[in-house]
C-alpha positions as CSV (number, residue, x, y, z in Angstrom):
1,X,0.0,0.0,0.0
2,X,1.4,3.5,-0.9
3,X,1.4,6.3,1.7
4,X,-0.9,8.3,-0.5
5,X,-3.4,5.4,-0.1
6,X,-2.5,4.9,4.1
7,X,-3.4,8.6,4.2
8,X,-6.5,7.9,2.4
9,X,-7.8,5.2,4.5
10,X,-6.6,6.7,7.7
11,X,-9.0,9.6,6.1
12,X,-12.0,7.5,5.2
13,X,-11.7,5.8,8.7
14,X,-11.6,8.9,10.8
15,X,-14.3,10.2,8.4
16,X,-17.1,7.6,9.3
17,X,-16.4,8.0,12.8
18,X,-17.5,11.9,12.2
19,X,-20.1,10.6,10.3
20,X,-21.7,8.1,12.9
21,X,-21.5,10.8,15.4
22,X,-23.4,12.9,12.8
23,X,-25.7,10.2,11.9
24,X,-26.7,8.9,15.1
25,X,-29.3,11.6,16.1
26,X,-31.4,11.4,13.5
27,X,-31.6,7.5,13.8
28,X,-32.9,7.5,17.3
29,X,-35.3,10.0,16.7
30,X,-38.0,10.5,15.1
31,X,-38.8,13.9,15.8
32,X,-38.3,17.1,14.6
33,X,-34.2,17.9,14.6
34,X,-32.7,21.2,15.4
35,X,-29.8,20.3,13.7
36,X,-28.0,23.1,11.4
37,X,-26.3,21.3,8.3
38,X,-22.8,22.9,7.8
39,X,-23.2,21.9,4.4
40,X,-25.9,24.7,3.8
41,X,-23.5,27.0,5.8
42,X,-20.8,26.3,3.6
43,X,-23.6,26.9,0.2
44,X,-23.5,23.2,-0.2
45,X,-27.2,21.8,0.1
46,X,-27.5,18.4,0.8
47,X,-31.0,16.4,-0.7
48,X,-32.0,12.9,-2.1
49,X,-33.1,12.1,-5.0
50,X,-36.5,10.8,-5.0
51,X,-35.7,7.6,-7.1
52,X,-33.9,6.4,-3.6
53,X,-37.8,6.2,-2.4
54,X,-38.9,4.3,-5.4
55,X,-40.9,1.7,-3.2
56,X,-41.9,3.8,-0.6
57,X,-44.9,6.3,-0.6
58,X,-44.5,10.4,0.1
59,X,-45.5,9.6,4.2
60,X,-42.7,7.3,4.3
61,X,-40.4,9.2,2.4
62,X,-40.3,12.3,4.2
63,X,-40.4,10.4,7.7
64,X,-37.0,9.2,6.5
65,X,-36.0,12.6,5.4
66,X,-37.0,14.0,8.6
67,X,-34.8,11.8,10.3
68,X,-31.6,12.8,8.8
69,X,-32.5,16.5,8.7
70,X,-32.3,16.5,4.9
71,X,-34.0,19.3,3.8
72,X,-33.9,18.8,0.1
73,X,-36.3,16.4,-2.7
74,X,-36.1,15.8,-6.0
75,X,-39.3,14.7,-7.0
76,X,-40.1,11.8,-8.6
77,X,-43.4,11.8,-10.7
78,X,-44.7,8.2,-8.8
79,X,-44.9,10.7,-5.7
80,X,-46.2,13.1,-8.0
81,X,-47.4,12.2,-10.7
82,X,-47.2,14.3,-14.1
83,X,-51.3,14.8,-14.3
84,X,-51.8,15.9,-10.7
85,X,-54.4,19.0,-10.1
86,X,-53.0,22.5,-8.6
87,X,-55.1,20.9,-5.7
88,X,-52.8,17.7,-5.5
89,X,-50.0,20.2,-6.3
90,X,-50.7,22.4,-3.1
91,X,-51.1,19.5,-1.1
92,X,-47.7,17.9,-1.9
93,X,-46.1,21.0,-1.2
94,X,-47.7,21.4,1.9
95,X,-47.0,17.9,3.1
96,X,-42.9,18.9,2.4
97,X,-43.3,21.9,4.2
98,X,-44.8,19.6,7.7
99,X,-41.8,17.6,7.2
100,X,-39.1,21.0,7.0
101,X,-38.4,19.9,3.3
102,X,-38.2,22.0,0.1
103,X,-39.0,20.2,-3.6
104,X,-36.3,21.8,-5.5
105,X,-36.4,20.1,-9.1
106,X,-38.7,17.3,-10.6
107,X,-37.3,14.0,-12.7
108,X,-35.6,12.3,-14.0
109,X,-38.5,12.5,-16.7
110,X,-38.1,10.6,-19.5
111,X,-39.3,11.8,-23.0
112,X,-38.9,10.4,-27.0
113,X,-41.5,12.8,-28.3
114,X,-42.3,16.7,-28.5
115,X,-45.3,16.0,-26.9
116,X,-43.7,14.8,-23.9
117,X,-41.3,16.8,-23.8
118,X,-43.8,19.7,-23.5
119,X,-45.9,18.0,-21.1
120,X,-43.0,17.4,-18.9
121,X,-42.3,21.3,-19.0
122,X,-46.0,22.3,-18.4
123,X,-45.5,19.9,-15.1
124,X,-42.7,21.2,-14.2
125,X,-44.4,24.5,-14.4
126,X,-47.1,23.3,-12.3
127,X,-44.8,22.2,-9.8
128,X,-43.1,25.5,-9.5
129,X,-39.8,24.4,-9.8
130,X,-36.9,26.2,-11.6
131,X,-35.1,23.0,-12.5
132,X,-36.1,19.4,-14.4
133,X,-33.9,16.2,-14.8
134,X,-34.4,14.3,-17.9
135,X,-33.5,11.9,-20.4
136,X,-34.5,13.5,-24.0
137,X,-33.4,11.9,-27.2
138,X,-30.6,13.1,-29.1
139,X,-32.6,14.6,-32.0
140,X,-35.0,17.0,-29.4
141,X,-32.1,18.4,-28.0
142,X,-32.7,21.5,-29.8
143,X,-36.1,21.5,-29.0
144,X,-35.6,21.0,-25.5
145,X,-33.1,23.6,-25.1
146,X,-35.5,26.1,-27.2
147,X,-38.6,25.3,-24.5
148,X,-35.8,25.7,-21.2
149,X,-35.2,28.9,-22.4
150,X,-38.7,30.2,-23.1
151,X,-40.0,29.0,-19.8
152,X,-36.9,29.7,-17.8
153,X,-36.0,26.4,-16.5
154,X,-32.8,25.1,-16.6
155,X,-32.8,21.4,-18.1
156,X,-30.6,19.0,-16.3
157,X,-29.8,15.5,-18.9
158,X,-29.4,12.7,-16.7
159,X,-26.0,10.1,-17.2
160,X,-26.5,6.5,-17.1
161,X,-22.9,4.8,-17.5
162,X,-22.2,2.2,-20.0
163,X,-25.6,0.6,-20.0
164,X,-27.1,4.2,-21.4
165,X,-26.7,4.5,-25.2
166,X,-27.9,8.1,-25.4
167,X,-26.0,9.4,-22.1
168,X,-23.0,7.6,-20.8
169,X,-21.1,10.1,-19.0
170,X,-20.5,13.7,-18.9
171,X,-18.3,14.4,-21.7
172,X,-21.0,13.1,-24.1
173,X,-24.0,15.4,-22.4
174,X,-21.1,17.7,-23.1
175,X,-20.4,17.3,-26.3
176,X,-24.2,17.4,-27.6
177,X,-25.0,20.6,-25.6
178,X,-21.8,22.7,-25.7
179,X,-23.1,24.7,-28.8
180,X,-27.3,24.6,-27.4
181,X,-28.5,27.3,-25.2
182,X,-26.9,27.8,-21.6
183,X,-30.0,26.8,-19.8
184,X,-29.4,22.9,-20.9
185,X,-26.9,21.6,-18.8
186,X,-26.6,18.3,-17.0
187,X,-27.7,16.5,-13.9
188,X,-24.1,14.8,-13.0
189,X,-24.4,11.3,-12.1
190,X,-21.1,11.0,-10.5
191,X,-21.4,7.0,-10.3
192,X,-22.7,6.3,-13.5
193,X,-19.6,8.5,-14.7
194,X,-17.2,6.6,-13.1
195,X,-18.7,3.4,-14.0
196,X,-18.3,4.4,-17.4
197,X,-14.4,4.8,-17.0
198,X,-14.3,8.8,-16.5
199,X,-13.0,10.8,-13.6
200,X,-15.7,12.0,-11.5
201,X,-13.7,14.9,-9.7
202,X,-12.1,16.1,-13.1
203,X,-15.7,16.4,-14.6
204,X,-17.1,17.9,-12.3
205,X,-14.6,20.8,-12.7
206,X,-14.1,20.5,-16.5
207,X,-17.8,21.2,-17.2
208,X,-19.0,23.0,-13.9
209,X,-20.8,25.4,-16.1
210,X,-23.7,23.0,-17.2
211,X,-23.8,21.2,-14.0
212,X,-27.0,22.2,-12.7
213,X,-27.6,19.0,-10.2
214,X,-25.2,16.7,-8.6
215,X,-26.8,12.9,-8.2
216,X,-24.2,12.0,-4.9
217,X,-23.3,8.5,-4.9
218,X,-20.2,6.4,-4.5
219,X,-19.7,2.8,-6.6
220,X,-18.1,-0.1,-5.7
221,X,-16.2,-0.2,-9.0
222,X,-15.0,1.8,-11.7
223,X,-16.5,-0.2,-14.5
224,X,-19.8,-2.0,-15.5
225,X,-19.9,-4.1,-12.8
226,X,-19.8,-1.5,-10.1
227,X,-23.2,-0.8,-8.0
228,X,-24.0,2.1,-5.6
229,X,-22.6,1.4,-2.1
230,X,-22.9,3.7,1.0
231,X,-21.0,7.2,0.6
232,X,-17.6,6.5,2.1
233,X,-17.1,3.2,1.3
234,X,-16.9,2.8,-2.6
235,X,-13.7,3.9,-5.3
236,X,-14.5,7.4,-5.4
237,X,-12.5,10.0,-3.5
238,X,-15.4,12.1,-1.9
239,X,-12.9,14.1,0.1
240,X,-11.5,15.3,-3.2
241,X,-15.0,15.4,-4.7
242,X,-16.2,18.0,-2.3
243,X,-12.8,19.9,-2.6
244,X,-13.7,20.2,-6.2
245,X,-17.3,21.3,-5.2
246,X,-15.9,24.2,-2.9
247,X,-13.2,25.2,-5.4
248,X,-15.7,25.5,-8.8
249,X,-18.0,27.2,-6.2
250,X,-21.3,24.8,-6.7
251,X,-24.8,26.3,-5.5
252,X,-26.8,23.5,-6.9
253,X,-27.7,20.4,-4.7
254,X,-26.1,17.2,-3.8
255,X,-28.9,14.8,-4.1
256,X,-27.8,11.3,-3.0
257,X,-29.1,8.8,-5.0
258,X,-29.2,5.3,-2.7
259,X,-29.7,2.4,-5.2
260,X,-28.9,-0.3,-2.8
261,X,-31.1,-2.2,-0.4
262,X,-33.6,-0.2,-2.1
263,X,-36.5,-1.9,0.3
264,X,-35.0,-0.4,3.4
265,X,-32.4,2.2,2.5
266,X,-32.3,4.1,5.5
267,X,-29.3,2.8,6.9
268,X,-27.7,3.1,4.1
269,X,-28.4,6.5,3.3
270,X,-28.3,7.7,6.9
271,X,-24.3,6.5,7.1
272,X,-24.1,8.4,3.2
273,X,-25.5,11.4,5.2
274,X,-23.4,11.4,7.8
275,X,-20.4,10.7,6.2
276,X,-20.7,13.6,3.9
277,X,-21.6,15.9,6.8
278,X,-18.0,14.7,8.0
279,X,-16.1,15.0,5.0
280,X,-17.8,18.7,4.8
281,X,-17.3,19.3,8.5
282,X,-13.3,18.2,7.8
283,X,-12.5,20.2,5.0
């Protein structure tokens, strides 16, 4: 083992036990924390991604939330779904609010046709959010970027890694919207990037312009065969990830994106929580 890795892993393990100390609150409680996230101090916002809730309802989802203190959702359209009534809208909203928790961007959405593309934008209206995650084809790009624009959204494409054949990995998002208007960014899967053989940490500061969202995850390997594993424990070098974030100056949202154990993730996400509270809280 080289001293660079040593320091790493004398890193990682003094970084979990900051991270259970930050975690363990909001496991043995379930009510409502006074906890101040240094993160938001520091204009980093920590949220999850609403796919990490996938078989859970909205109750359940934000009773989770709420005992992490994360203040941040992604919504997913099976929480709400794209032909809910301003009524439903309100509601939803409202039921966030109970739980201290702010809806901040919708998707991912997919869409293969102008018609869904512009029904995803009405919805997104709707919803009163400023930013959508999505998974367009190749050809709408154009259009997409055209309707961000007019409705003053900015348009986040979603990465996939090796399995996606539109959107691998950054650097292709990038190359297909560099010349399109500058509200289509991306929605930065930093797994899925390194599972497709890319850097994480240098793409996040090579395109930091057209990152609008951050999906926060770690992966257990850096190809296809890698899978989402809790924050601290995977090949990515979160330390040098959130480095990157203060240096490029981020004010989007880290939205972790759990997609193990998916039938009881809280542990899971609860140690991913705490360990990037530590990693912020060490920096």
């Amino acid at each position: 083992m080289t001293n660079k890795q040593s320091r790493r892993n004398f890193l990682q393990r003094s970084l979990f036990t900051i991270a259970g100390a930050a975690a363990a609150p909001y496991l043995l409680s379930a009510g409502t924390s006074t906890f101040t996230e240094s993160a938001d101090q520091n204009a980093l916002k920590l949220g999850i991604a609403g796919y990490s809730f996938v078989n859970f309802n909205l109750e359940q989802s934000l009773a989770m939330m709420k005992r992490m203190a994360v203040r941040y959702l992604c919504i997913k359209d099976f929480h709400l779904p794209l032909n809910s009534t301003a009524e439903q809208i309100a509601a939803f909203h409202k039921q966030l609010a109970a739980s201290n928790v702010t809806g901040y961007a919708v998707g991912p959405l997919y869409m293969k046709t102008k018609e869904e593309i512009d029904r995803a934008f009405d919805y997104c209206k709707r919803v009163g959010v400023k930013l959508m995650i999505g998974v367009p084809e190749v050809k709408d790009l154009p259009y997409v970027a055209q309707n961000a624009k007019e409705h003053g959204i900015q348009y986040g494409i979603h990465n996939h890694g090796p399995e996606d054949k539109l959107y691998p990995n950054a650097t292709v998002i990038w190359n297909y919207i560099k010349d399109l208007d500058q509200h289509l960014g991306m929605c930065f899967d930093m797994g899925h990037d390194t599972r497709d053989g890319q850097d994480a940490v240098k793409d996040l500061v090579r395109y930091k312009d057209r990152i609008f969202d951050i999906h926060l995850k770690n992966v257990t390997a850096a190809d296809a065969k890698g899978s989402t594993c809790e924050l601290g424990r995977g090949v990515i070098d979160i330390p040098a990830f959130v480095k990157a974030l203060f240096k490029i100056k981020y004010a989007g949202c880290c939205s972790i994106e759990f997609e193990k154990d998916m039938k009881d993730p809280l542990a899971g996400i609860a140690e991913s929580v705490g360990y990037f509270r530590g990693v912020v809280s060490a920096i």
